[in-house]
DONU-258752 format. One line per 8 residues: number of its first residue (from 0); for each residue x negated, y, z of C-alpha. Coordinates in pm, whole numbers, plus 50000, padded with zeros to 5 digits. Last residue first. Layout:
<lolums>
NUM	X Y Z  ...
</lolums>
This chain:
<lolums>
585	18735 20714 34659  19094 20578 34658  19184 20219 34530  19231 20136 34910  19500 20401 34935  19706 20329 34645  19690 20602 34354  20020 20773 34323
577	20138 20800 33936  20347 20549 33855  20541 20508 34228  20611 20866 34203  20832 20756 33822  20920 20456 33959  21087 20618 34247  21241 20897 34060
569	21443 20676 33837  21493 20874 33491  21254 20652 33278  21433 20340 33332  21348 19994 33167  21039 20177 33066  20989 20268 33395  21020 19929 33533
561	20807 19790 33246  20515 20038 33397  20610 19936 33749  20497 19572 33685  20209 19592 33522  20108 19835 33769  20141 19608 34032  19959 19294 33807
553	19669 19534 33799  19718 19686 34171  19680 19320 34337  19598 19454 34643  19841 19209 34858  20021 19527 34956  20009 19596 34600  20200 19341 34462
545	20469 19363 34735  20547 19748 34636  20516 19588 34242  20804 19339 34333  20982 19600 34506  20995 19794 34131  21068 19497 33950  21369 19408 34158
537	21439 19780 34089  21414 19756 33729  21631 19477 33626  21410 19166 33451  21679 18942 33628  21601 18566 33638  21260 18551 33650  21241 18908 33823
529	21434 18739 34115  21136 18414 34139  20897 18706 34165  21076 18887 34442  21080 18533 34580  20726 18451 34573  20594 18799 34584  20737 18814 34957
521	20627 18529 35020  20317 18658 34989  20336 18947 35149  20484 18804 35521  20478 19160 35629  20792 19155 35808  20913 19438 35615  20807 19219 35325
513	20984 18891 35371  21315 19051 35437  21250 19235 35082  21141 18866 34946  21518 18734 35109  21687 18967 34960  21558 18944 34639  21611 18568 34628
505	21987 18640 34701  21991 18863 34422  21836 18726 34164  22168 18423 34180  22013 18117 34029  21914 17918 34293  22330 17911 34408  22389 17725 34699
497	22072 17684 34844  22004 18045 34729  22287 18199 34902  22262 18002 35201  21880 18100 35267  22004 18440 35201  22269 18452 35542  22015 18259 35717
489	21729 18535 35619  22026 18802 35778  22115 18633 36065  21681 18620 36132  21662 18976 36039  21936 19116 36289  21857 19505 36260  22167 19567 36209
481	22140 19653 35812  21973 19294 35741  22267 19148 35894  22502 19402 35645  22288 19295 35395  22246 18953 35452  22693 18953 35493  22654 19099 35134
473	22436 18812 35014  22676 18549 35157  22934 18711 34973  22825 18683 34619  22662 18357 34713  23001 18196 34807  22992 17955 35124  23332 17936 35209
465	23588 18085 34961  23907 18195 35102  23739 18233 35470  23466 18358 35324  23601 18695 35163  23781 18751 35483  23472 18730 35689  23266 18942 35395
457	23536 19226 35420  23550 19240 35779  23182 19279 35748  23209 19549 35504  23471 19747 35673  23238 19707 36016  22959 19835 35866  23057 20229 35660
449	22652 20270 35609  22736 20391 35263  22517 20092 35084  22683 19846 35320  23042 19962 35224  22875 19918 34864  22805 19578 34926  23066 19484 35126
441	23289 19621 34825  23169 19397 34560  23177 19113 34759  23546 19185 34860  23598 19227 34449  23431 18901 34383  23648 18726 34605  24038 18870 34503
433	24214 18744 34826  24340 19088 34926  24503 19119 34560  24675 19417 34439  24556 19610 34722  24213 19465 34675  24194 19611 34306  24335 19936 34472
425	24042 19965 34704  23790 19836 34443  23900 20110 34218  23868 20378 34515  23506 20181 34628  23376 20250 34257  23490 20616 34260  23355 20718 34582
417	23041 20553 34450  23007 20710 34141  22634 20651 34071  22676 20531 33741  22633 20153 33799  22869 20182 34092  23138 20326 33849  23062 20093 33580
409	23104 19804 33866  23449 19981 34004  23596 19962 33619  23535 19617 33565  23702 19568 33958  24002 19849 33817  24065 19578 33488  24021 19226 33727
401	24335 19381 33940  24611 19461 33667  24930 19584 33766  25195 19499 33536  25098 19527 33163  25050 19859 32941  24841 20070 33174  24609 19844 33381
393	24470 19754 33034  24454 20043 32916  24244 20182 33213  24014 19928 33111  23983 19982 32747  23928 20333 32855  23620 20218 33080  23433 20077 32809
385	23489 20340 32600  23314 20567 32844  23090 20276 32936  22927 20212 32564  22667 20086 32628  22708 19736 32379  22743 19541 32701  23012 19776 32869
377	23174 19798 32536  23161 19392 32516  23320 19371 32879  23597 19696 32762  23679 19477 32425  23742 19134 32657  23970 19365 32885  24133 19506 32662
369	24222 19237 32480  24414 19070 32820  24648 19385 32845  24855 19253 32538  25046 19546 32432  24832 19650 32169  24908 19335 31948  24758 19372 31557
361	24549 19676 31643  24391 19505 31930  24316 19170 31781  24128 19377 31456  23924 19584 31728  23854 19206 31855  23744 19098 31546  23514 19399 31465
353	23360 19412 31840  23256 19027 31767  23050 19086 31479  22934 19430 31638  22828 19162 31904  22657 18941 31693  22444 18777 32029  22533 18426 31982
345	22770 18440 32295  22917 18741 32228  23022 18540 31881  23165 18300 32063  23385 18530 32246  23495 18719 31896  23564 18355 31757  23760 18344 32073
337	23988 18636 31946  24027 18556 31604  24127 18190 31664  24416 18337 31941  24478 18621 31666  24587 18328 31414  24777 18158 31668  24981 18502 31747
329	25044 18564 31425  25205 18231 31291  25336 18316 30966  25292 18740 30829  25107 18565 30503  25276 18157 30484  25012 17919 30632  24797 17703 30456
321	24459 17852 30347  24480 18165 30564  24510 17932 30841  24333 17657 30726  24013 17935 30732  24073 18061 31061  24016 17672 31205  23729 17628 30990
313	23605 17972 31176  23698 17834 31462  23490 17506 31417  23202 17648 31323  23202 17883 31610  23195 17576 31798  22943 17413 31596  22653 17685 31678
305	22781 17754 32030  22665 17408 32213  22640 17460 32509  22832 17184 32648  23069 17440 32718  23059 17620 32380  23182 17226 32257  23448 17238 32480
297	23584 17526 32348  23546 17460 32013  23748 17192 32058  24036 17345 32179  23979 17559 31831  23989 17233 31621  24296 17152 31847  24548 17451 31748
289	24406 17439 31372  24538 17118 31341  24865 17172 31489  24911 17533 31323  24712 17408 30987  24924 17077 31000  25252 17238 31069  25231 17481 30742
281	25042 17154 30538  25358 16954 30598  25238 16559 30599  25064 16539 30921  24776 16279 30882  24504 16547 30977  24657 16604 31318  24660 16247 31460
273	24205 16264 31417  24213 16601 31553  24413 16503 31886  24223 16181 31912  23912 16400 31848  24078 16616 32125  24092 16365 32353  23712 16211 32279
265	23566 16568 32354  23750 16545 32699  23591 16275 32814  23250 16387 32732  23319 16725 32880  23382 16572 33225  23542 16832 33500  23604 16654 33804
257	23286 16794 33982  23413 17150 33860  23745 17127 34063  23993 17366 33913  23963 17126 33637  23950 17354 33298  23816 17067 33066  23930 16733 33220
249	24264 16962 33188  24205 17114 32874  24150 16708 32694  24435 16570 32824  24666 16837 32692  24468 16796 32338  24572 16426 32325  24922 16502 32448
241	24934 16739 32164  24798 16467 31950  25037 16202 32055  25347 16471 31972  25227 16522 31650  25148 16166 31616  25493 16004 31699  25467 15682 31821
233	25642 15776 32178  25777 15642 32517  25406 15526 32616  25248 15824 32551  25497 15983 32788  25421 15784 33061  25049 15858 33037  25134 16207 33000
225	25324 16285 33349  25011 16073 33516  24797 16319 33345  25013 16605 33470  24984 16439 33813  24602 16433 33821  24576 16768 33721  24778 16930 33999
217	24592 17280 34019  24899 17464 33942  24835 17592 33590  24771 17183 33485  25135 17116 33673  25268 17346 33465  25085 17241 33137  25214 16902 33197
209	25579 17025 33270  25603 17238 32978  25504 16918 32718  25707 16686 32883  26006 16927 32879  25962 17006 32536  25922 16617 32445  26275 16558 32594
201	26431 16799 32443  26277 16742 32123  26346 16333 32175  26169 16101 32262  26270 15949 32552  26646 16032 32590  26668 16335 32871  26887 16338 33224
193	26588 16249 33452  26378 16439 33239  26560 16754 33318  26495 16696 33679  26134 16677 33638  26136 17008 33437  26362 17165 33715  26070 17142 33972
185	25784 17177 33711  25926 17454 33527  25992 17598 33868  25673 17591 34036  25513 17725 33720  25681 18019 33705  25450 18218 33450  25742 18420 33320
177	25749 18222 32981  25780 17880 33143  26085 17973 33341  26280 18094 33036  26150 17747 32868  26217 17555 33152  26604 17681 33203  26653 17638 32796
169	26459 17269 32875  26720 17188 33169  27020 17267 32979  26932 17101 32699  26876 16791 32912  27221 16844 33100  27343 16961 33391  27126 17196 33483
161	27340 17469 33658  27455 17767 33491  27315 18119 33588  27291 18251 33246  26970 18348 33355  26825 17940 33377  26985 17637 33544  26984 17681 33876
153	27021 17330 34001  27328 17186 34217  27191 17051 34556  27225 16643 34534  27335 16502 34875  27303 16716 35193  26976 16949 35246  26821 16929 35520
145	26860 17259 35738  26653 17574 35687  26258 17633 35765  26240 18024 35783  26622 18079 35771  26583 18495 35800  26347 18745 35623  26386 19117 35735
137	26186 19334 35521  26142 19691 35597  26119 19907 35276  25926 20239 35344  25610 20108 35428  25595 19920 35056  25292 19713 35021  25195 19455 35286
129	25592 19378 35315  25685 19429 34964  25403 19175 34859  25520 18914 35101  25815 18916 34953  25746 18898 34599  25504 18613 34724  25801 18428 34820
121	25983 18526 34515  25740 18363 34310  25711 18031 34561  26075 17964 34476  26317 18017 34788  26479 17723 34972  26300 17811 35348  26422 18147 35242
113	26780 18101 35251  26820 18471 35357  26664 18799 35283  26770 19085 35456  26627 19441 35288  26590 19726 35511  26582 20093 35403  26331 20412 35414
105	26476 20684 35187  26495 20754 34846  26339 20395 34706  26284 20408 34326  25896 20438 34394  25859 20219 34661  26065 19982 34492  25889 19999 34143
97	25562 19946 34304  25691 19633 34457  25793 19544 34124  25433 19610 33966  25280 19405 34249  25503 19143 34222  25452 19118 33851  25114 19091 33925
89	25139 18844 34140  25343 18630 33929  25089 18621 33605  24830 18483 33843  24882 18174 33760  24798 18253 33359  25072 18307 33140  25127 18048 32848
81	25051 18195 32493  25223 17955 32260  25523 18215 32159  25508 18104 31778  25806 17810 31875  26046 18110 32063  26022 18327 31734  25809 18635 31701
73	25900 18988 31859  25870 18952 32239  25554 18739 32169  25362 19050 31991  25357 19267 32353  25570 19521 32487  25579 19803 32682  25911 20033 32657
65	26187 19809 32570  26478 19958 32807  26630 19788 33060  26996 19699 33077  26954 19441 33333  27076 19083 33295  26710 18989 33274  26631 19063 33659
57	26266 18970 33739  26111 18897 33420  26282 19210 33289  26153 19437 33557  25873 19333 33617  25815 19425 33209  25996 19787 33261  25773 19863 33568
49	25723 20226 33416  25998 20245 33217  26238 20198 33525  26026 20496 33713  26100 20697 33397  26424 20681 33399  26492 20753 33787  26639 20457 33955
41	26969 20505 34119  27125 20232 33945  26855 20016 33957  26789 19985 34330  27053 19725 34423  26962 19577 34036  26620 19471 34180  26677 19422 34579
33	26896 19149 34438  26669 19066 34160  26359 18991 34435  26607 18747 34583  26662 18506 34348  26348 18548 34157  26255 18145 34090  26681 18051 34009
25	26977 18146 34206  27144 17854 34303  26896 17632 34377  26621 17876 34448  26755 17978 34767  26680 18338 34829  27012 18440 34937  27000 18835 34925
17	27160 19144 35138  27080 19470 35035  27031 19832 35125  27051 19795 35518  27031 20122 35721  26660 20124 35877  26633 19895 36119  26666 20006 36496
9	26925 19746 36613  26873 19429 36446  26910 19348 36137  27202 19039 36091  27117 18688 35935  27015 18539 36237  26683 18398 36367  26473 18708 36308
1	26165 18784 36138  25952 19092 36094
</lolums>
């Protein structure tokens, strides 16, 4: 609910804590650590172990105990080069919210004021508690806020000094930085700047966060402005390479994928290669070096090209162990190790790539992020059972963890477990309502169990975040298809294939719409153009009911045979096999 004044009205719960979101003063969580060490002392152990990582991204100042942790809370601030994805802050409001419904005793109210000055991350914490925790009523009070007079001071970092200098303002980065508080690095990087000498390590740390920042955020075209000014305030080459290398990941990772150019960003990182090699110390050179020979190898697996990017890891592995001190530099070394293990999914050696990332595991089992790669490769290898343990794991040792219960949901569905599946996919959805393929995902199977409504609500939401998915537009065929409207439901397909030929799916679809209608040979057109791309049993199957309502019982049985052998325990395949089709009967 909101209100114009800071008091709750009549009604509320009793209040349990009063907060001033503004950022200025009180940094990216200042609200969320309010309601955070309000609830602490009352906290039962083990609910403050089980959000123990929220926790101490949210409120550092409390004393709370080390219970999951990862390889970067051990090695030195300059080793830490893992920089957390955007949606780092969501799940650490989802594992905090889950921490206040647990820790709450009774239902309570929470005022929040100064929002119109709160960091997005604390915005989204409190948009979180409301869709998540009943028992906590929110009240949320200076929505847009007076102009501000004059220079606000700056939060400065936990020890809650302002940024008043350029050592200041990188410490305050840095601690930002490693949360995943993008908004904020950028916001008090730029400010920080302001106060720094060009070229120096403050200065050059600040550039450096700032750029990636602004890359996390979707603002590519600022963080190369940000560089361009930078490469003109400096001649030295480790810094030009790392600017080189910047360059390159954002024409590489654009969130828009008619902006990405591969070309463009192959002749960055040969800069960055080319100003690597001349370092003097061979320890910085291998780390440096090593750092854009593997950035590389990226690009190079994009343009398809899989042969010399493993190459170029495994040179990258090999300077490594060549030049850097044993126990140096662990968490660059299982970086390499870990995308030579996606590279070599890519060139089919996955017991090859099962052995590195077994290796990745054991060296860092708190990183929920290995998990997930090993559980994909289990899944591949048939191994679900594993597959789905890796999974679980996952969701287990890092804040809630919505891609690890959608990997789950699919083996589920696969197996038959529908109640199962949708559960997962509930929860997944929980943690993120605006997570696409998981709304696909659940259309469909709310299709599949007749439930209609659920799965078309799911498909409008699902398309209002991301108009014109395939995924989607194939569920909202289904459900057409399901009511009986067959020319909503051949529109629905059309869209899916125009906007994504290669999806099996959608042409499947469209060839089954084809068939009830008794348009045959269209039918065979598209359920043929869906076996092209997917040689899965059941598109097989319809293909072969198509095939022999045309009477072509040689190419039909063709067709059902590799079916079966693709699965002998389907019951329809198997009857399918052996009836004899009515005009091949005596």
């Amino acid at each position: 609910m909101t209100v114009d004044t800071p008091v709750p009205p009549p009604g509320v719960p009793p209040l349990l804590a009063t907060a001033d979101a503004d950022r200025h003063t009180g940094g990216p969580y200042a609200a969320a650590a309010v309601l955070a060490r309000a609830l602490f002392p009352s906290a039962s152990p083990d609910v403050i172990a089980a959000r123990d990582i929220e926790l101490r991204a949210i409120a550092p100042d409390l004393p709370v105990p080390l219970v999951r942790t990862t390889l970067s809370d051990t090695v030195p601030r300059a080793e830490r080069i893992l920089i957390p994805a955007p949606q780092r802050t969501l799940r650490v409001a989802n594992g905090f919210a889950e921490f206040v419904r647990d820790a709450l005793a009774a239902p309570a109210s929470f005022l929040v004021t100064g929002y119109a000055a709160a960091d997005p991350v604390d915005r989204e914490i409190v948009d979180v508690l409301v869709r998540r925790v009943p028992g906590l009523t929110v009240i949320v009070c200076d929505l847009s806020g007076p102009a501000p007079k004059g220079p606000a001071p700056f939060w400065g970092g936990p020890s809650g000094q302002a940024v008043e200098g350029p050592a200041a303002a990188r410490a305050a980065v840095e601690w930002c930085q490693e949360r995943g508080c993008h908004h904020a690095v950028v916001e008090i990087g730029r400010r920080g700047l302001a106060l720094a000498e060009p070229d120096t390590a403050d200065w050059w740390a600040i550039v450096h966060a700032v750029a990636v920042g602004l890359g996390a955020l979707e603002r590519e075209d600022e963080a190369e402005e940000l560089l361009c000014q930078a490469r003109a305030r400096t001649t030295d080459p480790a810094r030009q390479s790392t600017m080189a290398y910047t360059s390159a990941m954002l024409l590489t990772r654009h969130h828009d994928p008619a902006r990405r150019d591969l070309e463009a960003a192959l002749a960055w990182v040969n800069i960055g290669i080319a100003l690597c090699g001349l370092l003097p110390d061979r320890p910085d050179r291998a780390v440096k070096l090593g750092f854009d020979m593997n950035g590389k190898a990226l690009i190079q697996a994009r343009r398809g090209r899989s042969g010399e990017a493993m190459e170029l890891v495994e040179a990258a592995i090999a300077l490594a162990d060549a030049d850097l001190p044993e126990g140096a530099q662990r968490i660059h070394r299982l970086v390499l190790r870990a995308n030579r293990a996606q590279l070599r999914v890519r060139v089919g050696d996955l017991e090859g790539a099962l052995a590195d990332l077994d290796a990745v595991i054991a060296a860092d089992p708190g990183y929920p992020d290995y998990y997930v790669d090993r559980g994909n490769l289990l899944a591949k290898l048939g191994r679900e059972d594993d597959a789905l343990a890796d999974y679980r794991t996952a969701a287990r040792v890092g804040p809630p963890f919505a891609e690890a219960y959608y990997n789950c949901a699919e083996i589920g569905y696969a197996r038959g477990d529908l109640e199962g599946a949708l559960a997962d996919l509930d929860y997944a959805l929980e943690l993120d309502p605006d997570f696409v393929d998981a709304l696909a995902n659940r259309a469909g199977l709310l299709t599949a169990v007749e439930e209609y409504d659920r799965a078309r609500a799911d498909v409008d939401h699902g398309l209002a975040v991301d108009p014109g998915n395939p995924y989607l537009l194939c569920a909202l065929g289904q459900i057409e298809h399901a009511a009986g409207d067959v020319g909503r439901a051949r529109a629905a397909f059309d869209r899916a294939v125009r906007t994504e030929p290669s999806l099996a799916v959608a042409w499947a679809g469209r060839g089954m719409l084809a068939y009830e209608r008794g348009d045959v040979e269209a039918a065979i057109a598209d359920l043929g153009r869906a076996v092209e791309l997917n040689q899965e049993p059941g598109l097989l199957f319809n293909r072969a009911l198509a095939l022999r309502a045309a009477g072509r019982h040689t190419e039909a049985a063709a067709d059902l045979a590799r079916a079966h052998a693709l699965d002998p325990a389907d019951p329809d395949i198997t009857a399918a096999l052996t009836e004899t089709p009515d005009d091949q009967r005596a």
